[in-house]
C-alpha positions as CSV (number, residue, x, y, z in Angstrom):
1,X,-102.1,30.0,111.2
2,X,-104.4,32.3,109.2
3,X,-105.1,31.1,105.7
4,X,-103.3,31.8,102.7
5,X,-104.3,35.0,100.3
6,X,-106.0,34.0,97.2
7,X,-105.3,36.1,93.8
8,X,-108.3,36.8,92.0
9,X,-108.9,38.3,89.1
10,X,-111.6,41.2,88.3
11,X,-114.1,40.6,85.8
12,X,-116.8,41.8,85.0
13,X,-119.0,38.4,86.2
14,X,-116.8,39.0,89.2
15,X,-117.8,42.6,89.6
16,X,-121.2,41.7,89.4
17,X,-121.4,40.4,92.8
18,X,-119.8,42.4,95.1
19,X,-117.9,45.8,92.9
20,X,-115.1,47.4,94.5
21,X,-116.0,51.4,94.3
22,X,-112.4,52.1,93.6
23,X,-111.9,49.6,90.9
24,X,-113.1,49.8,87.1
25,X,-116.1,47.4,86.8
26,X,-114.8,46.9,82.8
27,X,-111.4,45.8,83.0
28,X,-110.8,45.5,87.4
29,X,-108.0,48.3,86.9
30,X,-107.9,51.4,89.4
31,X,-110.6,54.1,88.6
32,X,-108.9,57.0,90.8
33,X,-112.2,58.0,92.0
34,X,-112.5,60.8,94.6
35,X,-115.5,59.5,96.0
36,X,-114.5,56.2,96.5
37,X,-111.2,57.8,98.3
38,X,-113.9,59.6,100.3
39,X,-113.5,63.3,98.5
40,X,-116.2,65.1,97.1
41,X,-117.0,64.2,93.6
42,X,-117.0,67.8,92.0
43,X,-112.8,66.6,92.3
44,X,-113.0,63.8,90.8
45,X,-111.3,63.3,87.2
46,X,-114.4,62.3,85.9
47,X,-116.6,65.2,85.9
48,X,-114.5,66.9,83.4
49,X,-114.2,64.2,80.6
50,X,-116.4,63.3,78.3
51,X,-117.1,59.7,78.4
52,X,-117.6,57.5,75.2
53,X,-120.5,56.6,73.4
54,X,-122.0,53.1,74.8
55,X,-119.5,53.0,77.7
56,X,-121.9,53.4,80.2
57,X,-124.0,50.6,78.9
58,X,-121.5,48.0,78.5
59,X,-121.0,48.8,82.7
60,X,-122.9,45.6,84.6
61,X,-126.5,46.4,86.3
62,X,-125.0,45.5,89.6
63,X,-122.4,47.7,89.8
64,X,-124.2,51.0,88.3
65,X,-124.2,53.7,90.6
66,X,-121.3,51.5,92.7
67,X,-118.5,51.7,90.8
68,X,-116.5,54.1,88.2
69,X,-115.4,53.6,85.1
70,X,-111.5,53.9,84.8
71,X,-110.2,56.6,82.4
72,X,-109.1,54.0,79.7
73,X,-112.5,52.4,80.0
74,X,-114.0,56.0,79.8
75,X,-112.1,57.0,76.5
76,X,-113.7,53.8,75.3
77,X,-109.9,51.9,74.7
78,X,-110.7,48.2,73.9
79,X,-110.1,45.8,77.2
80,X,-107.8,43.1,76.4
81,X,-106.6,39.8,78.5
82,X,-103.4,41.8,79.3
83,X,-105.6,45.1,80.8
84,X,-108.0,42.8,82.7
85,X,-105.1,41.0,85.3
86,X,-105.6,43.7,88.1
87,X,-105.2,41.5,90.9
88,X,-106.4,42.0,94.7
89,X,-105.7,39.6,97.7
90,X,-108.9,38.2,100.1
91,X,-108.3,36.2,102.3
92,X,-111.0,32.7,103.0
């Protein structure tokens, strides 16, 4: 019998360790990013926003370069408790 799925939730001291590329290394919620879905990155959402001042910096050293911001996080919208229960399923 295999063993059961654990919930865990994203945080930024989880994201540290190991960031999902298609998840938002602020608040754990989807990013859409087009490289991370394995498109080019001229089509991703990104390159035509502006991003917030200090968003970037907030964004842990470990997953710089790994992981997106998600477009709330990019507009710089406050993460709350309720925004930060994206969920994903491993398995032990």
């Amino acid at each position: 019998m295999p063993p059961a799925p654990l919930a865990v939730k994203y945080t930024a001291e989880a994201m540290v360790e190991a960031p999902d590329p298609s998840r938002c290394p602020l608040c754990g919620r989807p990013n859409g990013c087009a490289m991370a879905a394995g498109s080019d990155a001229a089509a991703c959402w990104c390159m035509s926003v502006e991003i917030a001042g200090g968003v970037l910096e907030r964004l842990p050293q470990a997953a710089r370069d790994k992981a997106c911001v998600c477009a709330a996080c990019a507009r710089g919208e406050p993460t709350t408790e309720s925004t930060a229960r994206a969920l994903r399923t491993v398995t032990r």
